[in-house]
N, C-alpha and C positions, 0 to 999 in steps of 0.2 A: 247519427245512425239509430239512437234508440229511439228519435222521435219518429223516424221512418214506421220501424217496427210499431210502434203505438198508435200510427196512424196520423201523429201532428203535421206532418209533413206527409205529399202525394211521391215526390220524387227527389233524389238526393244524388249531387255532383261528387265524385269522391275516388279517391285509392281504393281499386279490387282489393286489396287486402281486408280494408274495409267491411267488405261486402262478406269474405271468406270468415273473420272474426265475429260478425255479431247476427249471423244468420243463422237462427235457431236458438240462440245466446238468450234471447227473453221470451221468445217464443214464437214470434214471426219468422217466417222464412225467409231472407231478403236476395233477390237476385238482378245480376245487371242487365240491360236492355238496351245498351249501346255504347261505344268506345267514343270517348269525347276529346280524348286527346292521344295523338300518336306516339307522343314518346313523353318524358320528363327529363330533364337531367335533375341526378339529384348529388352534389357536392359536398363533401366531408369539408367542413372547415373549423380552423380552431385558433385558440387566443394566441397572441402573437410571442408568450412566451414559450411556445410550445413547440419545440424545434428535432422531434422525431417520434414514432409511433410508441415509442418506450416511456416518454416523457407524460402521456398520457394513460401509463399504470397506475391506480388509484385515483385517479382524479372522477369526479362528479361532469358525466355530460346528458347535455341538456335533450327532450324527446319531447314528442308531441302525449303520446301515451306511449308505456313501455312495452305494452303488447302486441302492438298493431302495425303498417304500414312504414312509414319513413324511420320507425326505431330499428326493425326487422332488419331494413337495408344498413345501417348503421354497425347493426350487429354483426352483418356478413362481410361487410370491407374491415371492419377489425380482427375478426379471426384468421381474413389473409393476412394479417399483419401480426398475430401472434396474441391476442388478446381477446381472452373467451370471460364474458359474464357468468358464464356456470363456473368458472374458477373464483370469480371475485375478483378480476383483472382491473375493473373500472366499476361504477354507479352509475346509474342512468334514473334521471330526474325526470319527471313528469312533470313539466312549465307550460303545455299547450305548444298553439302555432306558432309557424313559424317567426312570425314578428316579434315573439315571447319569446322563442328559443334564442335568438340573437339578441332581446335586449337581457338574457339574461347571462347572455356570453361579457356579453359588454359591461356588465355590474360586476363581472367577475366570479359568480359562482356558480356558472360551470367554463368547461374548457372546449368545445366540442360539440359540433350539431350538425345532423342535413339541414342545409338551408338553399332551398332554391329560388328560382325569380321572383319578383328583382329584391330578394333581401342578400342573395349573397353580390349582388352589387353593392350594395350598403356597409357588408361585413366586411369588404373589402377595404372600403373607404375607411373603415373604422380600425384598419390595420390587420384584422384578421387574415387566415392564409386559408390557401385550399391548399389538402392535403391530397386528395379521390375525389372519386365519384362512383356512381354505381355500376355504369359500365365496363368497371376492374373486374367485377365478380360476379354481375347480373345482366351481360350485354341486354338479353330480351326483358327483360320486365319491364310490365305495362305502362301505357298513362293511364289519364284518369277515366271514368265511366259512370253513366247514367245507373241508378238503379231505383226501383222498385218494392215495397213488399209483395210477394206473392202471391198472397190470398187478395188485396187491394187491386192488384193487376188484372186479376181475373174475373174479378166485378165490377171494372174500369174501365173495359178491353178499347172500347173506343176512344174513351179520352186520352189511354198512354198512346195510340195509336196516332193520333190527333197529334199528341206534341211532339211526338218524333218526327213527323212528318214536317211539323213548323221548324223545328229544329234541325233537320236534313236540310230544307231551302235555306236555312239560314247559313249554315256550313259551306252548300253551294256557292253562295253568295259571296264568304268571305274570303272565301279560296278564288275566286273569281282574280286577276289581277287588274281590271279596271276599276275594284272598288277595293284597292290595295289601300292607299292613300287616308279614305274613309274607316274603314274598318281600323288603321295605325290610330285615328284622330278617337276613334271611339274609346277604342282600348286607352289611349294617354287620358281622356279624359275622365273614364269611369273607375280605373285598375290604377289610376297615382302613378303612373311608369313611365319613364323617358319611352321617346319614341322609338331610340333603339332597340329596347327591350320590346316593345308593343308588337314589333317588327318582327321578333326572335319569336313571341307567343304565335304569331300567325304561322311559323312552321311547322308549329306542334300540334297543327290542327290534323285531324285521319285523313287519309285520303276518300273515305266514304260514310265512316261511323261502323265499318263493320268489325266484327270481334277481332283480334290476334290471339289468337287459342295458347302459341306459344310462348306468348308473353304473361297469359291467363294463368298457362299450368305453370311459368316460371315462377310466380307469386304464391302459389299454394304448395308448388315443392317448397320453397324457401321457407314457410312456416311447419310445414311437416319436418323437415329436416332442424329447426330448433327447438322441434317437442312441442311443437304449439298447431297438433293437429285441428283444424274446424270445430265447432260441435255436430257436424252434417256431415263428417267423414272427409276422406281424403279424394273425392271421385268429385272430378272437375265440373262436371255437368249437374250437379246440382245448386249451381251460384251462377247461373245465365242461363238465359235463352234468348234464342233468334226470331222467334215468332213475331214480336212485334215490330222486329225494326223489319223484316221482309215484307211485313205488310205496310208499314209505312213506305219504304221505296217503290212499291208496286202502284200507288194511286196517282 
């Protein structure tokens, strides 16, 4: 996301939370330009000696960063459970992705992480347990989404235009079910994922790329509500716009 903002990067796949944390944060504006995936599951799971939400007072769990996206949700399936970080209930580690956050479940220091496909197929095997998931306390929140810098977008107008559009046919396509089969064989091959999983990601595709506003504001209430307002304020429409994906579906 900073490389977005700096410009190393034209366009960036990622958690809206994402987008709501580091937009303004260094000085770019960053906002999203299309929903790339319809839903996420995201899975609370933890070491196997860990045999109720009590057991994991004090203990070190693992985050991608501790401010942003999958820690956030992390945060709010604990406090249904009784265990708030502004008390000192738990430690939340900064290890990076998800493949970092399990193996360092697995090394044993930490207890605890969202992990979603296909690692918590992995964590499974590796004995770990699923405790949640996000749908306990965030039914709508979002999948992922396309975004943009700002100021880049607006002196880019055609090329972001351009790859939404390759990117909608491409959508089309996958979603298509005579090229079921093909798109399963791509995904096993490119994403390292059994084909059942490959099979699971094809569900979580949108049905069009267009926003879910309600999924949108559920992400940025969740971070207003842990004190972790934006630096762009708390008003939803300043981290999207529709302008270019309408012009992309219109050609």
């Amino acid at each position: 996301m900073r490389g977005l903002g700096k410009g190393e990067w034209d366009v960036a796949s990622s958690a809206f939370d994402n987008v709501l944390a580091w937009s303004g944060r260094d000085g770019a504006e960053i906002i999203a330009i299309a929903q790339v995936s319809n839903r996420n599951l995201l899975p609370l799971l933890v070491r196997p000696e860990i045999q109720s939400w009590e057991d994991l007072r004090g203990k070190k769990l693992a985050a991608d960063a501790v401010d942003t996206a999958y820690a956030l949700v992390l945060r709010r399936i604990l406090l249904a459970h009784g265990l708030d970080l502004k008390r000192r209930d738990y430690e939340l580690v900064a290890v990076g992705a998800t493949g970092q956050r399990l193996d360092s479940m697995k090394r044993g220091e930490t207890f605890a992480a969202i992990l979603n496909a296909p690692w918590d197929s992995e964590a499974a095997a590796a004995g770990m347990k699923r405790f949640a998931d996000h749908r306990e306390v965030l039914p709508d929140y979002p999948g992922g989404v396309l975004a943009v810098a700002r100021e880049w977008g607006e002196s880019h107008r055609d090329r972001v235009v351009g790859y939404l559009k390759a990117w909608l046919d491409t959508l089309r396509w996958a979603r298509d079910p005579i090229n079921r089969e093909q798109a399963i064989d791509l995904l096993f091959a490119e994403q390292k994922m059994s084909r059942e999983q490959a099979a699971a990601r094809l569900t979580h595709l949108p049905q069009d790329g267009s926003f879910n506003l309600a999924g949108l504001q559920s992400a940025l209430d969740l971070r207003v509500d842990l004190g972790l307002t934006p630096p762009l304020g708390p008003v939803l429409t300043r981290y999207y716009i529709r302008d270019y994906y309408h012009a992309a579906s219109q050609r």
